[in-house]
C-alpha positions in Angstrom: -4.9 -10.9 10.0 -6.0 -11.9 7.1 -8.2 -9.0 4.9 -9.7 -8.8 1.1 -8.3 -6.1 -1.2 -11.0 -4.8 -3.5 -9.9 -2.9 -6.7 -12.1 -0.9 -8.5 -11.2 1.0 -12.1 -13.7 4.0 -12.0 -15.8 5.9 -9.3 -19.7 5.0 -9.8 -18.1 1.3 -9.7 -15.8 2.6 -6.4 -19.1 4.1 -4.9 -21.5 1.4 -5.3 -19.1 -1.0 -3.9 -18.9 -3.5 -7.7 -15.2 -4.7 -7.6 -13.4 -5.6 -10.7 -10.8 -7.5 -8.5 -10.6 -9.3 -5.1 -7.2 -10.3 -3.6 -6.5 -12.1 -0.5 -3.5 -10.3 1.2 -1.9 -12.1 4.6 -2.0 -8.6 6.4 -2.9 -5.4 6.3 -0.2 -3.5 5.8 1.0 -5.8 2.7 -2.5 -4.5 1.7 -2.0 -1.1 2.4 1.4 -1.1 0.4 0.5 -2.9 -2.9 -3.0 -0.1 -2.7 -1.1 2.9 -2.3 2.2 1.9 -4.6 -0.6 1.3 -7.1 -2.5 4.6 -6.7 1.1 6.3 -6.9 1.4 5.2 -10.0 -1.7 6.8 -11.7 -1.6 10.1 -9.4 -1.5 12.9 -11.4 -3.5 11.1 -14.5 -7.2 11.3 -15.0 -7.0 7.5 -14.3 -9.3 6.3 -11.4 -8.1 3.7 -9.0 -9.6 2.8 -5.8 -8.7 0.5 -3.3 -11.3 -1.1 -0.4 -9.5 -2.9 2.2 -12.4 -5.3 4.3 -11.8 -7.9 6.9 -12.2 -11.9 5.6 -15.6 -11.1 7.8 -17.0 -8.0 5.6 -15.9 -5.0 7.8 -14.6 -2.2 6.3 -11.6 -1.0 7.5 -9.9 0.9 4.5 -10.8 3.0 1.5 -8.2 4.3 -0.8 -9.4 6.5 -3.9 -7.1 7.8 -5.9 -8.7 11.1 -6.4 
């Protein structure tokens, strides 16, 4: 199934649902890698990255914050 990766830099941005990126991914658990190999990479920092995984139909079905 197809799904939209949304990636978001800081938290009012992650909250209030404004993306900075939007990615079309092939399936979901591609999606689910590329988010949490990049929220891997920041753990630890003060850098905020936050992932929202929807359907190509609007439904939510991840959210990934790195916090």
């Amino acid at each position: 199934m197809k799904v939209k990766v949304r990636s978001f830099s800081n938290p009012h941005n992650y909250e209030f649902d404004f993306p900075e990126k939007e990615i079309l991914m092939y399936s979901t658990t591609e999606a689910l890698a590329f988010a949490r190999k990049q929220i891997a990479k920041v753990r630890g920092t003060n850098t905020f990255l936050g992932f929202k995984i929807i359907t190509t139909k609007g439904d939510l079905m991840y959210k990934l914050p790195s916090y």
